[in-house]
N, C-alpha and C positions, 0 to 999 in steps of 0.2 A: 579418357576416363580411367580412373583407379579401378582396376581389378582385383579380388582377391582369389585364385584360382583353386585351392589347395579344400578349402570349407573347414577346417583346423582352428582352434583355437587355442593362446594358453591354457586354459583351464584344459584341453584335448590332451594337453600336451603330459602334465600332468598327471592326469589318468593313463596314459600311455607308459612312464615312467612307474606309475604304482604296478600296475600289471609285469613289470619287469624284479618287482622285489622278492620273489619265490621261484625265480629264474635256477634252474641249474646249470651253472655257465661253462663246469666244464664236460656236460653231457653235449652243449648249443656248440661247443668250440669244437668236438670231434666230429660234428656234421652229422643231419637226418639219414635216415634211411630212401634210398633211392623213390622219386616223384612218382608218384599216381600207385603207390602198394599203401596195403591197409597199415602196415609198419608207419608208414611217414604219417598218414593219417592220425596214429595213435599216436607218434610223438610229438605229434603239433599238438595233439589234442590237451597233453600234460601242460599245457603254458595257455590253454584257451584260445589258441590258432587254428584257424581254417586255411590250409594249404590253395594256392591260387594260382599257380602254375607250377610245372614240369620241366622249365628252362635251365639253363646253366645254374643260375643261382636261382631255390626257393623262396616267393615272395609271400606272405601270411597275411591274412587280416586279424584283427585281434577285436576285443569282444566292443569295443568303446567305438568301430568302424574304421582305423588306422591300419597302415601297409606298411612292413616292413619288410625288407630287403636284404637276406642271409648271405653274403658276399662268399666265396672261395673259389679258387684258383682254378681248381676243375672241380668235375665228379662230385661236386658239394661237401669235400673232404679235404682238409679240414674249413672249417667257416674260422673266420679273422674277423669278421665286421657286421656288424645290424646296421641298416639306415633308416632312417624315417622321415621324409619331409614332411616339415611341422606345419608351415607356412610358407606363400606364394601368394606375390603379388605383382603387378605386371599393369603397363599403362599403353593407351590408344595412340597417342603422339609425342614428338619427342620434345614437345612444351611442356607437358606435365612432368618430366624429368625432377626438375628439383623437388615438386610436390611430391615424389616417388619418396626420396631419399629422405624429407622430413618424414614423411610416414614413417618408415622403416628406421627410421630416427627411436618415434615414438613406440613403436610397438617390440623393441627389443627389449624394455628393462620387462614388460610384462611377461614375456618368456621365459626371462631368465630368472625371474622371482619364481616363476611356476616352478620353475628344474631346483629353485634351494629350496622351495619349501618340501619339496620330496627327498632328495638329498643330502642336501644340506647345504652351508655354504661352501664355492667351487675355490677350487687350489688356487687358481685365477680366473681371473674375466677383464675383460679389457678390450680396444677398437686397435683396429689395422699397426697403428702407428705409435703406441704405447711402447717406449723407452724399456721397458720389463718384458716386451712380447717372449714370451718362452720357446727356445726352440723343441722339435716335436722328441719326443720320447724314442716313436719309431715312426721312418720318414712318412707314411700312410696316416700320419693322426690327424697331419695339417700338412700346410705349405712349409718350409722353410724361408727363413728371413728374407733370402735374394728375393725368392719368389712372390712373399709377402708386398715388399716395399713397391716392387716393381707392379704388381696388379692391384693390390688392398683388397689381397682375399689370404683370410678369412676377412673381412672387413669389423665384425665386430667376434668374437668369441670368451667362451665358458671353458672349463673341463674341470671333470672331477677325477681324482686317483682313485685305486680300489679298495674297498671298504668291506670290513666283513671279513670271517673267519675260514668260510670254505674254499675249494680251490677255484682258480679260473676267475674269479672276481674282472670285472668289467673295468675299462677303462671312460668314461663317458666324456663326451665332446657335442657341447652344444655352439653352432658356426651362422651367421650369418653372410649371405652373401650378397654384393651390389653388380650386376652386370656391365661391364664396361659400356653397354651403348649407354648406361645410367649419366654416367660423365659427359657425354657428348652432347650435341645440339641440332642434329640431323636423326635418329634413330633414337624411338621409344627402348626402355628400359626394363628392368624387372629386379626383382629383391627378392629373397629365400632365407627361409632359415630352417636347417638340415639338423636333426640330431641323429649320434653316431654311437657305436658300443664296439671297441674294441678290446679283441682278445690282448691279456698284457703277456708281456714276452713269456714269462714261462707256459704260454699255454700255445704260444704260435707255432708250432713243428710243424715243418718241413713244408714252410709257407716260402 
């Protein structure tokens, strides 16, 4: 049986992206104030975040019910990355494998419509194997071509450059992904699609 795991939708997805438009991205890129003080408290609270854990990297929820994922190296100083898994989806046998992949087929342009009409339209968008695929900016954005061709991940992707006048401006990367047991005929499969915010170079020190 098709699963969908994640309870996301585009239109989720979108509202998630809006809430990100009054972002101050180079206060996000210097990293919160140490987990469980009323400091971090307050400054999740400027972006509408409820703080959810204390781990290496702080994970927030945001007011729409989405999770996102403050990535940095240690000490949550400085943060490089937001993630958000948008969507998940995942099947009972490994019959339904092909019926996975048209799915996931089908439910990417709706995503990715959601991310332009917030946005706008993305630098590129395009599947695995697109003759244009662009290599990454900074190796962390995506795969690299070897990597690419050899797995077909990202299998489908978007990205937008940074927009906007103030500093720290975000890099945004919306990825789908197909799980290799996807391809196979012994082992059930799974589909995702991840979006990402990273810091652009001048704001990455001493990552």
């Amino acid at each position: 049986m098709l699963t969908e795991t994640s309870g996301r939708s585009a239109q989720d997805l979108a509202a998630e992206l809006e809430g990100l438009r009054d972002v101050d991205w180079a206060s996000v890129w210097e990293g919160p104030p140490q987990g469980g003080s009323s400091e971090c408290r307050e400054w999740c609270a400027r972006y509408g975040w409820e703080p959810q854990t204390a781990d290496r990297n702080l994970v927030v929820s945001t007011p729409g019910g989405g999770r996102w994922t403050l990535e940095s190296n240690s000490n949550w100083h400085p943060v490089y990355r937001l993630t958000h898994w948008a969507w998940r989806t995942k099947v009972d046998e490994a019959s339904e494998n092909p019926g996975l992949l048209s799915h996931a087929s089908k439910e990417w342009p709706a995503f990715l419509k959601a991310a332009e009409d917030v946005l706008g339209p993305a630098a590129w968008s395009g599947p695995w194997d697109a003759q244009d695929f662009p290599e990454p900016p900074e190796p962390d954005f995506w795969p690299d071509g070897g990597y690419r061709v050899k797995t077909r991940t990202p299998y489908r992707m978007a990205y937008w450059n940074p927009t906007g006048v103030n500093p720290g401006q975000a890099v945004i990367v919306l990825r789908q992904s197909v799980s290799f047991a996807a391809w196979t005929t012994d082992t059930p499969g799974s589909a995702q699609i991840r979006l990402s915010v990273h810091a652009p170079e001048g704001s990455r020190r001493h990552m």
